[in-house]
C-alpha positions, 0 to 999 in steps of 0.5 A: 926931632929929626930922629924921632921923624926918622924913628915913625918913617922906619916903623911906618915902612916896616908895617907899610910893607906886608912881606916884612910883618911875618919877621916882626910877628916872628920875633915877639912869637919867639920872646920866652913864655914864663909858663915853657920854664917852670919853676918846679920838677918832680922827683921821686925819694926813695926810703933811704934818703931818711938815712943820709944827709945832714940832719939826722937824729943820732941818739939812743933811741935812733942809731945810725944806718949804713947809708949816713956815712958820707962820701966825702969824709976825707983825713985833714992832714992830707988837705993842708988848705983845710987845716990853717989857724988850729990844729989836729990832735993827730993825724988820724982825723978825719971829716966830711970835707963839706963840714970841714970848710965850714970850720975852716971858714968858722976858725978864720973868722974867730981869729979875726976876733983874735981867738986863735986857739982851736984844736979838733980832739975827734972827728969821724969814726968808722963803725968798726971801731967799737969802744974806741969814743968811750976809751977816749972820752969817758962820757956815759954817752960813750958807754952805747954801742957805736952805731948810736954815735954822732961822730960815724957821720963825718960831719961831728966833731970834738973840739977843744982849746990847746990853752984850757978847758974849752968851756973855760976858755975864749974859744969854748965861748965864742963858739957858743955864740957864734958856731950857728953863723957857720952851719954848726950847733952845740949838740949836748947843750947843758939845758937840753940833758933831759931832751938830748939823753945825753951829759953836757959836752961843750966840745961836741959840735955837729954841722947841720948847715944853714939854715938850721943852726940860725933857726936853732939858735934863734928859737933855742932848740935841741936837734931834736926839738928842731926836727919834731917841729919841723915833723909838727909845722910841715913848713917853714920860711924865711931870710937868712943873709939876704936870701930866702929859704924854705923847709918842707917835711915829708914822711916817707913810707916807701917812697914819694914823688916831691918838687924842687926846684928846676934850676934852683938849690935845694938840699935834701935831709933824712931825719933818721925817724922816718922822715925826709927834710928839703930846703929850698934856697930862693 
């Protein structure tokens, strides 16, 4: 009681006196307006951003341009942190390093399911290294000239199990039910030849990140069924751990003005096609 009687005299003196309202005034004028902090900024995209990032269509009818080649590709044999639970067909392997976490983190967990034998047989290819992926693999694939392979973007890989055929093996199998829950997909699935142009590979895996590899497993779709619904829907929402994210598609012809978040993540894609994808993490 004697608390709350001093509380009113604090409050009645303060308005008591005019020389001290100008101080309180000041202090509710300097609480932050929601409207000073926007939640959006605008950017400008240019053309070439449809040839870099994550989610590009590499196929025989869209070939891959000099700007894909990401940054970050790096040989993991010089990163033994990145190497730990599989091995490395050799030492000239290379990969993104962004895409090379993500296995990391992806083989981790297999071994807690006490599948343990993975090996990456391939990774990135420089383009002046023509018929090098046709000597090793013998797929028709391999037959096209470089530029229209996945594996010169950094973020493809081969991989296999040192014990048996991958697709015979426990690893070839958890990762078709899991490799989505780490960014990566199964690019050549057996039941999408006709859309993918390109024979089954059950060793090809490419990191798309998520959301992406969630929505593709879930709905079943190819890279490029995935990339012409998003061309189709120009929008899609959702949750993923916990989170939610949006995807918008923008064509671009020259370049165009978009927003992004001010202080959120977004991350931007080309789709190789003429196209630029943002995904917006809430």
């Amino acid at each position: 009681m004697e608390k709350r009687f001093l509380l009113l005299g604090i409050l009645l003196l303060l308005l008591g006196y005019p020389f001290l309202r100008p101080i309180v005034e000041d202090v509710w004028q300097k609480q932050p307006d929601a409207t000073a902090f926007p939640k959006y900024k605008e950017i400008r995209v240019e053309q070439d951003q449809i040839y870099q990032g994550d989610l590009l269509l590499v196929n025989k009818n869209d070939p891959i341009h000099s700007e894909a080649v990401l940054s970050d590709v790096i040989h993991l044999s010089s990163h033994k942190y990145l190497v730990e639970g599989y091995r490395l067909q050799d030492n000239s392997i290379q990969l993104s390093e962004n895409a090379a976490e993500a296995f990391n983190e992806m083989v981790h967990a297999a071994s807690i399911d006490n599948v343990k034998h993975f090996m990456i047989k391939s990774g990135y290819r420089s383009l002046g290294k023509p018929g090098k992926l046709a000597e090793e693999k013998g797929h028709a694939h391999d037959a096209l000239p470089d530029c229209f392979h996945e594996h010169h973007l950094g973020t493809a890989l081969d991989v296999t199990s040192t014990q048996m055929k991958i697709d015979q093996s426990p690893e070839g199998k958890w990762l078709q039910e899991n490799a989505w829950k780490y960014g990566f997909i199964l690019r050549y699935p057996k039941e999408k030849v006709t859309i993918t142009g390109v024979p089954y590979n059950p060793m090809h895996y490419r990191f798309v990140g998520l959301p992406h590899s969630a929505i593709m497993q879930e709905r079943q779709l190819s890279l490029e069924e995935y990339v012409n619904t998003l061309r189709e829907a120009k929008e899609v929402s959702g949750t993923i751990n916990g989170g939610d994210y949006k995807i918008y598609y923008y064509p671009v012809a020259t370049s165009i003005m978009i927003q992004v978040p001010t202080n959120g993540k977004y991350v931007l894609s080309g789709d190789n096609q003429g196209g630029v994808i943002v995904t917006e993490f809430l």
